[in-house]
KOLROGU-52115 format. One record per residue: residue in three letters; residue number from 1; y, x, z of N, C-alpha, C in turn. Coordinates in Angstrom, 2 decimals. Layout:
BEGIN
+------+-----+---------+---------+---------+---------+---------+---------+---------+---------+---------+
: rest :  nr :     nyy :     nxx :     nzz :    cayy :    caxx :    cazz :     cyy :     cxx :     czz :
+------+-----+---------+---------+---------+---------+---------+---------+---------+---------+---------+
:  ala : NUM :       Y :       X :       Z :       Y :       X :       Z :       Y :       X :       Z :
...
+------+-----+---------+---------+---------+---------+---------+---------+---------+---------+---------+
***
This chain:
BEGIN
+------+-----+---------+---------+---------+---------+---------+---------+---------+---------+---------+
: rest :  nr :     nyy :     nxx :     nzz :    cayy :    caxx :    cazz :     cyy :     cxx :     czz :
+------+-----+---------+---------+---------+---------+---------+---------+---------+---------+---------+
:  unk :   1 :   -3.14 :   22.83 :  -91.48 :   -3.86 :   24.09 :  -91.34 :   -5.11 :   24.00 :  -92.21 :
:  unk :   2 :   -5.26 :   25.03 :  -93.11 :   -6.31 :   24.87 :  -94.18 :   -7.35 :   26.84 :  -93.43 :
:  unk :   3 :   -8.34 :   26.25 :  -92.85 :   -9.28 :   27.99 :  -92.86 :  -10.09 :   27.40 :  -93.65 :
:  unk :   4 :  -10.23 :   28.05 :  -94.81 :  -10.66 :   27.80 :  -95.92 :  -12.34 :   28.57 :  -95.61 :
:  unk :   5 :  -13.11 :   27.94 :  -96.36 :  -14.48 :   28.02 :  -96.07 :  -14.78 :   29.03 :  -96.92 :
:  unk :   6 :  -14.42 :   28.76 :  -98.10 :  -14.12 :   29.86 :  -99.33 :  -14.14 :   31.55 :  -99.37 :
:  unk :   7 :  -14.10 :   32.17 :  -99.60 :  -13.95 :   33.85 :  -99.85 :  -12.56 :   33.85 : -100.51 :
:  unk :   8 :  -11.42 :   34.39 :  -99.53 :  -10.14 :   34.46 :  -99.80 :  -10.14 :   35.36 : -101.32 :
:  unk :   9 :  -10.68 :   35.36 : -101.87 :  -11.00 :   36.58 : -102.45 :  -10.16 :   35.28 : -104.24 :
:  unk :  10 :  -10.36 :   34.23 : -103.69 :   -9.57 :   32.99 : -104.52 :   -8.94 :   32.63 : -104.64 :
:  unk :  11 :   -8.02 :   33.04 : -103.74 :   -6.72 :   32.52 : -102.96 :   -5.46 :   33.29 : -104.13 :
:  unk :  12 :   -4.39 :   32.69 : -104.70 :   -3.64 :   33.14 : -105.39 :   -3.21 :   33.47 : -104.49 :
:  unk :  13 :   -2.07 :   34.43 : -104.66 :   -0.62 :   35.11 : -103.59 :   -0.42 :   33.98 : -102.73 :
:  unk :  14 :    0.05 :   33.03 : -102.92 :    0.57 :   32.14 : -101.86 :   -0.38 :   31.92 : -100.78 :
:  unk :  15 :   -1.48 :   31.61 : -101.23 :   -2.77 :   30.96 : -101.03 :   -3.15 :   31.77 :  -99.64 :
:  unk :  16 :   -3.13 :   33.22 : -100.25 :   -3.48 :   34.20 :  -99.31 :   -2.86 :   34.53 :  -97.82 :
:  unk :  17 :   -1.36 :   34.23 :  -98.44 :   -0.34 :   34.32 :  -97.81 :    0.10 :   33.65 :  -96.30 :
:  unk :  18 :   -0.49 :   31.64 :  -97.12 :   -0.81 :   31.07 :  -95.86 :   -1.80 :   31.23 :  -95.21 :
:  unk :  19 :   -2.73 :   31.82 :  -96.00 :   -3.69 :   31.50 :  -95.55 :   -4.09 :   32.56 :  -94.02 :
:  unk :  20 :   -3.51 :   33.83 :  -93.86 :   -3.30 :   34.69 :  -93.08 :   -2.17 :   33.94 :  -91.79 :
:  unk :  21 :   -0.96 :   33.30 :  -92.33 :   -0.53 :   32.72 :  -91.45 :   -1.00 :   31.40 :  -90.59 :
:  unk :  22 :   -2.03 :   30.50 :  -91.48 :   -2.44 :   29.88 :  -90.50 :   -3.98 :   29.81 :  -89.21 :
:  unk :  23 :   -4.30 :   31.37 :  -90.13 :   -5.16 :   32.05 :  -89.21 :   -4.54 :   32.42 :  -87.72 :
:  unk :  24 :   -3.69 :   33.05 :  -88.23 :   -2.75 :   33.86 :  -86.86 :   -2.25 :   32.20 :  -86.31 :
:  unk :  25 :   -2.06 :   31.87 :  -86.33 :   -1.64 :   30.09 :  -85.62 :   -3.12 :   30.12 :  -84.99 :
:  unk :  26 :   -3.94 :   30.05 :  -85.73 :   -5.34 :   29.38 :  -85.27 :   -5.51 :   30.44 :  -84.04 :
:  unk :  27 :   -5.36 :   31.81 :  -84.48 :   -5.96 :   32.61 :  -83.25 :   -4.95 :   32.37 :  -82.09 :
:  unk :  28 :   -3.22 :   32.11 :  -81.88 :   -2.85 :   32.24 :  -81.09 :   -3.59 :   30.77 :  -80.60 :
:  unk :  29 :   -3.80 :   29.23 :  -80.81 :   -4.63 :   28.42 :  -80.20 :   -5.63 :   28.45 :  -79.72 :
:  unk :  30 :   -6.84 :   29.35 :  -79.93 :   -7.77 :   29.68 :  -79.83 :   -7.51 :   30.55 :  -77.99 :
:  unk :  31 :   -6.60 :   31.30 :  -78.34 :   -6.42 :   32.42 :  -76.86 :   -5.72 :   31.58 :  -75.86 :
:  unk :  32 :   -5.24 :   30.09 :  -76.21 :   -4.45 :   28.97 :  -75.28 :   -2.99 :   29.64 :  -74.82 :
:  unk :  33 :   -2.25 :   30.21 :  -76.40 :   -1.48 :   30.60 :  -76.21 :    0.30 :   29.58 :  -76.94 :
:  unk :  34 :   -0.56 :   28.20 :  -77.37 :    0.52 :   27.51 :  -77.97 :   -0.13 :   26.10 :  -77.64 :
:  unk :  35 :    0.52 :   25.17 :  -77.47 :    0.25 :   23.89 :  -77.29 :   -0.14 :   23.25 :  -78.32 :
:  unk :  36 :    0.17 :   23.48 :  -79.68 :    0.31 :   22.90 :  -80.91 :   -0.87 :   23.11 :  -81.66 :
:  unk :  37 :   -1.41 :   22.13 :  -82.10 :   -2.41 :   22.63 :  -82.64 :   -3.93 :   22.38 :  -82.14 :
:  unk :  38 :   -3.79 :   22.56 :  -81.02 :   -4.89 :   22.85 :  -80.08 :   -6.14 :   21.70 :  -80.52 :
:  unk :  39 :   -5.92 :   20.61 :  -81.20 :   -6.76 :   19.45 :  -81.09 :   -7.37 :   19.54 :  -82.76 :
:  unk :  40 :   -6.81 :   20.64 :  -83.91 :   -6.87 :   20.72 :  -84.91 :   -8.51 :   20.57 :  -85.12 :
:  unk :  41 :   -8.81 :   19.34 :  -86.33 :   -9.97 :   19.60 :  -86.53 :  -10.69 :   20.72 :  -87.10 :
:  unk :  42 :   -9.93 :   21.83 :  -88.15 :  -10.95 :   22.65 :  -88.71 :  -10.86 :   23.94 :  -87.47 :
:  unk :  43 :  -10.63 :   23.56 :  -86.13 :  -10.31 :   24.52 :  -85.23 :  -12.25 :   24.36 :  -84.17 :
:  unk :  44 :  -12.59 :   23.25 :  -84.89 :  -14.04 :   22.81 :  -84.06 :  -15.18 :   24.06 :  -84.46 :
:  unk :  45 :  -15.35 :   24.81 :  -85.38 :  -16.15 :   25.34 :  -86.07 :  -16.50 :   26.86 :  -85.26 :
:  unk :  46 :  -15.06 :   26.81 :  -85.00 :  -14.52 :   28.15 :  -84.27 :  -14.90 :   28.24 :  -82.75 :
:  unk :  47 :  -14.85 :   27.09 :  -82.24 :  -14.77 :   26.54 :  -80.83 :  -16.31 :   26.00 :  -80.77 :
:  unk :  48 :  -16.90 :   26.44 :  -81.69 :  -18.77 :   26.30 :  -81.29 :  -19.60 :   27.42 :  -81.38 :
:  unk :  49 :  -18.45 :   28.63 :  -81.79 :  -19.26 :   30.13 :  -82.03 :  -19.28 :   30.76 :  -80.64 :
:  unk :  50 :  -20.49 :   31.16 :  -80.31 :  -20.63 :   31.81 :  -78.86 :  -18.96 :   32.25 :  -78.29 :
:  unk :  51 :  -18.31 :   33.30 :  -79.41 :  -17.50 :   34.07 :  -78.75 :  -15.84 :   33.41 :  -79.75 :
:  unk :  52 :  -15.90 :   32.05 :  -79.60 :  -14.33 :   31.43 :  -80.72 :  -13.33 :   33.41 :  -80.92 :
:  unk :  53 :  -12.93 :   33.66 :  -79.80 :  -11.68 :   34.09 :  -80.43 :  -12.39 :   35.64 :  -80.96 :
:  unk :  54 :  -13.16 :   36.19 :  -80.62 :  -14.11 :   37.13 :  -81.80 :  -14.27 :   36.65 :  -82.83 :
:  unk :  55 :  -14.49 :   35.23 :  -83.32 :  -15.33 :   34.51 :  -84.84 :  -13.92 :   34.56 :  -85.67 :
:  unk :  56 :  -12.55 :   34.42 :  -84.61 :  -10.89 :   34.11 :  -85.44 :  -11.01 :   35.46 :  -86.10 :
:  unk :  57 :  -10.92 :   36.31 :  -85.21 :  -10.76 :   37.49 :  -85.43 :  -11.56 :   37.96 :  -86.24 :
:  unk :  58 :  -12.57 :   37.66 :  -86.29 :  -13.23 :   38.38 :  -87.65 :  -12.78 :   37.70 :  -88.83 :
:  unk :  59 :  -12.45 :   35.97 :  -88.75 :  -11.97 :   35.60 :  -90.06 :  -10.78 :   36.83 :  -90.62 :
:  unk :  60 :  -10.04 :   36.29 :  -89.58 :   -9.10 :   37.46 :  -90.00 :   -9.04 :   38.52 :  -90.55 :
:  unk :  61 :   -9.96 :   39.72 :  -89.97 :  -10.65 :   40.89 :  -90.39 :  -10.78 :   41.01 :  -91.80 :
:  unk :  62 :  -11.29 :   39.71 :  -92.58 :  -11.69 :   39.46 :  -93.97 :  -10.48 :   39.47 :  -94.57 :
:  unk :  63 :   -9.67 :   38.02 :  -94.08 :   -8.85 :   37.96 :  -94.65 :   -7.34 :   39.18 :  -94.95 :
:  unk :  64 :   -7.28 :   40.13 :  -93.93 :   -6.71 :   41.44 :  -94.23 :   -7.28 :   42.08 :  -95.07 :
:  unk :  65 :   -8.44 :   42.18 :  -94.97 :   -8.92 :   43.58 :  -95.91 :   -9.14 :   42.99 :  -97.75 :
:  unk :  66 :   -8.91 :   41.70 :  -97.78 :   -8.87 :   41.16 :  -98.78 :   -7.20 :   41.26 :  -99.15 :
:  unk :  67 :   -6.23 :   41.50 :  -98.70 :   -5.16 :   41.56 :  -98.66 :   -4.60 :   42.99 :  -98.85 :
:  unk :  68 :   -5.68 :   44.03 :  -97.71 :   -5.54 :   45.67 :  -98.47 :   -5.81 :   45.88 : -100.11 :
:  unk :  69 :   -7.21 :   44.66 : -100.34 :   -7.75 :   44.97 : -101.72 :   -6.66 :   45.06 : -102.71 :
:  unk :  70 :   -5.83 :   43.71 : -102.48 :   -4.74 :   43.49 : -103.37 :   -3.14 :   44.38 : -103.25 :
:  unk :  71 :   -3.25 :   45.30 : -102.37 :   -2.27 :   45.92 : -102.40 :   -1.39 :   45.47 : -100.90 :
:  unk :  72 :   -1.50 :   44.59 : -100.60 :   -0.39 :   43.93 :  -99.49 :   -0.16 :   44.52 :  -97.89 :
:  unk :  73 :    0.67 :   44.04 :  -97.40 :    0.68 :   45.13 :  -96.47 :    0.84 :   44.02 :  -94.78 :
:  unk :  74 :   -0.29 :   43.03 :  -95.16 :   -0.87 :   42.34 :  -93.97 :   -0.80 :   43.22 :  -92.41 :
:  unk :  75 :   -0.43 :   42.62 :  -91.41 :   -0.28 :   43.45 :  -90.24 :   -1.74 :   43.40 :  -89.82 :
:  unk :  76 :   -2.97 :   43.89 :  -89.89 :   -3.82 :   44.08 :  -89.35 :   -4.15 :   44.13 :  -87.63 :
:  unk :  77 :   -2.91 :   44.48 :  -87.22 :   -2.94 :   44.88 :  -85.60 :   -2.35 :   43.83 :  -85.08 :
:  unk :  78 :   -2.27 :   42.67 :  -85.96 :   -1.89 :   41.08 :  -84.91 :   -3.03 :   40.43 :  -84.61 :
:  unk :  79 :   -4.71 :   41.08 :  -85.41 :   -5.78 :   40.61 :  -84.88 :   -5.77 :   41.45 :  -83.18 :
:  unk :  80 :   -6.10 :   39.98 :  -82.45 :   -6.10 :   40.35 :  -81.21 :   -7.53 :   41.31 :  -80.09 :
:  unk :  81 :   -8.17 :   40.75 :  -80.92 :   -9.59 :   41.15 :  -80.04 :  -10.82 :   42.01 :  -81.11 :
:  unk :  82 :  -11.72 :   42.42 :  -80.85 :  -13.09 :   42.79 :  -81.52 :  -13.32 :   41.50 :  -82.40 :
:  unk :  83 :  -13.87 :   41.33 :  -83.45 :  -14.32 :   40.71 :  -84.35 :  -16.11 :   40.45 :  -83.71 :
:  unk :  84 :  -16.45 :   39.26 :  -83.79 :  -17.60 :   38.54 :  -83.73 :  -18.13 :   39.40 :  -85.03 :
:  unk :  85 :  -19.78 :   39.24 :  -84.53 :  -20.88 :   39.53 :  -85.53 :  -21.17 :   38.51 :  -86.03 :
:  unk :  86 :  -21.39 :   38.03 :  -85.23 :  -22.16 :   36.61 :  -85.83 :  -21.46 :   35.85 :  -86.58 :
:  unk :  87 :  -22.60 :   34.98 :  -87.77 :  -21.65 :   34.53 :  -88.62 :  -21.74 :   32.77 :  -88.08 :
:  unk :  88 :  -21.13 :   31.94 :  -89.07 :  -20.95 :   30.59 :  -89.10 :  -21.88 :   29.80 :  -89.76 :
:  unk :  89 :  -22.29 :   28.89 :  -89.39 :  -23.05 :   27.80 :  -90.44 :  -21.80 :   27.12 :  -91.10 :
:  unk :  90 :  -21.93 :   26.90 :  -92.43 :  -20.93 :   26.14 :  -93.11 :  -21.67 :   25.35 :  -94.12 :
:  unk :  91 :  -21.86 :   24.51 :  -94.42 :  -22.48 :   23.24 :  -95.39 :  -21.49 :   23.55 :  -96.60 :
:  unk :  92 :  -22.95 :   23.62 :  -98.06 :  -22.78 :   23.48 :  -99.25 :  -21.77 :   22.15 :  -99.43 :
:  unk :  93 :  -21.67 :   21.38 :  -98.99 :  -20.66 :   20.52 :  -99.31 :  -19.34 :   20.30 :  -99.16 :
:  unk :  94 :  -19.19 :   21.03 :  -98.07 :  -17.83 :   21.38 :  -97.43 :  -17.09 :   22.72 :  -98.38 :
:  unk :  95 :  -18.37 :   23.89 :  -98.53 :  -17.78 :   24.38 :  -99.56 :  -17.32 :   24.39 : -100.82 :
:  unk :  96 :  -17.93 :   22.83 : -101.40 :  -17.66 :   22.65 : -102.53 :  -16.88 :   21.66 : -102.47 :
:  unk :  97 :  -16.68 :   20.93 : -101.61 :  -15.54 :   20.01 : -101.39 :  -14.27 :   20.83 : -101.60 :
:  unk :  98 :  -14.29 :   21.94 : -100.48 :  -12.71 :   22.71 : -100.81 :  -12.67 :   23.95 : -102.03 :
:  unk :  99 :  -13.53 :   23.52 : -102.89 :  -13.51 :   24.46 : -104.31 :  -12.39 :   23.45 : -104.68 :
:  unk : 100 :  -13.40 :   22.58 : -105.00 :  -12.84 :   21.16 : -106.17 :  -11.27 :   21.35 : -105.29 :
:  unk : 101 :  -10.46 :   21.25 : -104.13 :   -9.54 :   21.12 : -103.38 :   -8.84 :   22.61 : -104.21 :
:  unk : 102 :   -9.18 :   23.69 : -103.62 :   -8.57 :   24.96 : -104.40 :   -8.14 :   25.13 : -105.52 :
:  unk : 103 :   -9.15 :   24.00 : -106.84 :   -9.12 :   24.32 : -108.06 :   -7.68 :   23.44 : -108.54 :
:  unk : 104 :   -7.77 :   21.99 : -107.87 :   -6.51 :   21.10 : -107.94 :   -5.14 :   22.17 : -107.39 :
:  unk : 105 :   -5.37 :   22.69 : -106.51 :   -3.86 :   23.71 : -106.20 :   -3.87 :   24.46 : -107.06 :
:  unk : 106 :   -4.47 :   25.01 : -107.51 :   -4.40 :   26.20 : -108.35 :   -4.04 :   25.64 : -109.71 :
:  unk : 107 :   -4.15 :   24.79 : -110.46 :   -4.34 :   23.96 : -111.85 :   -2.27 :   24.05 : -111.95 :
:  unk : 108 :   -2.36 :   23.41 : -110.90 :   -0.34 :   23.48 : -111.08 :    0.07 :   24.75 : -110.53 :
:  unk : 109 :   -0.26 :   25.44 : -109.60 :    0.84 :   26.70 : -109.23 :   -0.07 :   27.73 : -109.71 :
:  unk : 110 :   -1.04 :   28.09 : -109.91 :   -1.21 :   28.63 : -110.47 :   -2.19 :   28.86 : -112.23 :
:  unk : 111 :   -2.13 :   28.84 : -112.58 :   -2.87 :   28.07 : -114.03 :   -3.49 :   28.84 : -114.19 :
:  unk : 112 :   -2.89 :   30.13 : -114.68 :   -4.17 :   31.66 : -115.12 :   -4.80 :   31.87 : -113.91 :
:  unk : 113 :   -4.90 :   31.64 : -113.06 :   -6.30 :   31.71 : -112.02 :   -7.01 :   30.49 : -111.82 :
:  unk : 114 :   -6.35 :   29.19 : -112.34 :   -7.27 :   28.15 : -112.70 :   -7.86 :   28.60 : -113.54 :
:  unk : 115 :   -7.72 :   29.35 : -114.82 :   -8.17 :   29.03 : -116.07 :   -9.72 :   30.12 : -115.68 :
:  unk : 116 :   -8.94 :   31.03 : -114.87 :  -10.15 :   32.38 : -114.54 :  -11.61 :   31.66 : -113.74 :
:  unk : 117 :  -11.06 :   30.71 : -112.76 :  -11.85 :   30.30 : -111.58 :  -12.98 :   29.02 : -111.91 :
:  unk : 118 :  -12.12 :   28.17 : -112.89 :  -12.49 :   26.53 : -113.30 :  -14.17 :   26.99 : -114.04 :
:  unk : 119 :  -14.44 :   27.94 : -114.22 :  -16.13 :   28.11 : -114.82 :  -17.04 :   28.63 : -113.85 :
:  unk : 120 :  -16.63 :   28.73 : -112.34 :  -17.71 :   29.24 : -111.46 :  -18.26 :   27.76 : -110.91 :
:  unk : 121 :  -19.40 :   28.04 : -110.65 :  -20.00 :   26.69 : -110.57 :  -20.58 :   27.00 : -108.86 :
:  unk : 122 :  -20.63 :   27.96 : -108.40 :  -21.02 :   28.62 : -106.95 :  -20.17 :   29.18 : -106.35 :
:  unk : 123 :  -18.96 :   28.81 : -105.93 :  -18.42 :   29.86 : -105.25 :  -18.77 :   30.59 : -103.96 :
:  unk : 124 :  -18.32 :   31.78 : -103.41 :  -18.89 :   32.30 : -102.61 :  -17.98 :   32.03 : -101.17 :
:  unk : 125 :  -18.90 :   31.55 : -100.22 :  -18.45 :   31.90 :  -98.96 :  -17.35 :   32.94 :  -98.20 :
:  unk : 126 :  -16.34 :   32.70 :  -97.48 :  -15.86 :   33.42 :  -96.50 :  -16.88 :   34.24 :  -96.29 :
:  unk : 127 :  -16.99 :   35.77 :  -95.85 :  -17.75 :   36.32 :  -95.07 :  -18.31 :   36.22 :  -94.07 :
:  unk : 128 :  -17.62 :   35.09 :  -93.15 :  -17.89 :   34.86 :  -91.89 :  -18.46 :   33.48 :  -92.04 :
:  unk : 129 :  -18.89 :   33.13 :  -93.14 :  -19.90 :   31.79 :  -93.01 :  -21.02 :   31.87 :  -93.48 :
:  unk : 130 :  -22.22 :   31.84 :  -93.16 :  -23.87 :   31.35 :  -94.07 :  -23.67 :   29.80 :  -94.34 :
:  unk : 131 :  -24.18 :   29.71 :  -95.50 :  -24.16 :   28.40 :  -96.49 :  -25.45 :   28.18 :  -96.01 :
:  unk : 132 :  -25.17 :   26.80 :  -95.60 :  -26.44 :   25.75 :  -95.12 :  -26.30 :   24.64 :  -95.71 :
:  unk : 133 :  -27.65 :   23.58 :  -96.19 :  -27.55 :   22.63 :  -96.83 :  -26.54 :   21.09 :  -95.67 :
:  unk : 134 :  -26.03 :   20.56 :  -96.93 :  -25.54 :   19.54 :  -95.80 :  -23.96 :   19.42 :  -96.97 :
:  unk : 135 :  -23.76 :   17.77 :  -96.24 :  -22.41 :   17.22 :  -96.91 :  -21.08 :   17.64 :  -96.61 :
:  unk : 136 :  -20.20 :   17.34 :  -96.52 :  -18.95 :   17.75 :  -95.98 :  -18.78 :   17.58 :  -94.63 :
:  unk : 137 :  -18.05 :   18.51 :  -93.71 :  -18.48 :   18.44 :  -92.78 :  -17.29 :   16.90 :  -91.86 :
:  unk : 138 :  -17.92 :   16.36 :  -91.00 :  -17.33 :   15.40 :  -90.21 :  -15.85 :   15.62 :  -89.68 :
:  unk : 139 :  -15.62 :   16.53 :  -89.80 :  -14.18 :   16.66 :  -89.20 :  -13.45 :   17.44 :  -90.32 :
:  unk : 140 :  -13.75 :   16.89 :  -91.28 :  -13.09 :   17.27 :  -92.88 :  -11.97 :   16.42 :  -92.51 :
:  unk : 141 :  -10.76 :   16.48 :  -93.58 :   -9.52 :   15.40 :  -93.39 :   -9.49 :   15.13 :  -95.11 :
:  unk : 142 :   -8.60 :   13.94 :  -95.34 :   -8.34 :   13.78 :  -96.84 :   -9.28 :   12.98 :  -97.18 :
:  unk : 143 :   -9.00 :   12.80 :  -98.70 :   -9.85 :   11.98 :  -99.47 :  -11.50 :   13.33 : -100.04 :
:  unk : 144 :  -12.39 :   12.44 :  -99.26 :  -13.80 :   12.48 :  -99.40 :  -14.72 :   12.42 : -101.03 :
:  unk : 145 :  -15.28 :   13.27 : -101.48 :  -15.82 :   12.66 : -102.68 :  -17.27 :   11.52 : -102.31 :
:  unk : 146 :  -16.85 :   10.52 : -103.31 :  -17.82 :    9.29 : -102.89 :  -19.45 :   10.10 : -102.90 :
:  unk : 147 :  -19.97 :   11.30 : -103.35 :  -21.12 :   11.12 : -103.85 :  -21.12 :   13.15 : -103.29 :
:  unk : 148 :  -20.98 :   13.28 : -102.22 :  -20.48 :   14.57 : -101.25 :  -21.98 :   15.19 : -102.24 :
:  unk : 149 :  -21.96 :   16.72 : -102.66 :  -22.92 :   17.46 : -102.71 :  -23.98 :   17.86 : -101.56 :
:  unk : 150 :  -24.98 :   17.92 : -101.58 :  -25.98 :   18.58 : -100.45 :  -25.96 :   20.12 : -100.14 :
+------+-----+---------+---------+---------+---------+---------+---------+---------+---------+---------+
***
């Protein structure tokens, strides 16, 4: 399960694709509606916002209407609840950890959106996160860069 810290707004077709499906996973865990899953680390972030299954749901929210942008015809009405206001703290490092991560997927499946993406040096946040200083976050998975950004 990848909830990408990112602004789906990066996400090639596929990208997008899962990326909506492993939202909807996350929200049915979130409502303690599947066993599976339930212990997922990037599921902690969610599970520290006053209201978790409002904060899913607003990811979500984004991630549809980023999906209207492109034409697609995302079920909007599988978000379950009101969308959270409030946003997320997410660390500059974590976001740039899963750039460098995005840019490696993208380099092989998709190339012309590598070639578009590989010169932003800032990418922008999910909507539902404020960028705060700080390394990758502790319940990251994978290989770590030795020298994490602040």
């Amino acid at each position: 399960m990848r909830l990408w810290t990112l602004h789906p707004k990066y996400l090639d077709p596929q990208g997008l694709v899962a990326l909506w499906r492993e939202a909807l996973l996350a929200q049915a865990v979130l409502h303690g509606e599947t066993k599976g899953y339930r212990n997922h680390p990037q599921l902690e972030r969610f599970r520290r916002h006053p209201d978790p299954a409002g904060a899913i749901a607003a990811y979500l929210r984004f991630v549809a209407d980023e999906a209207l942008r492109r034409g697609y015809a995302f079920d909007a009405g599988r978000i379950r609840c009101v969308p959270a206001g409030d946003t997320i703290a997410a660390t500059r490092g974590q976001l740039m950890h899963e750039w460098r991560h995005l840019l490696g997927k993208l380099k092989g499946r998709s190339p012309g959106l590598h070639a578009e993406l590989c010169c932003i040096d800032a990418p922008d946040p999910h909507p539902l996160f404020h960028i705060v200083a700080g390394a990758v976050e502790p319940w990251e998975k994978g290989p770590l860069p030795v020298n994490p950004p602040a």
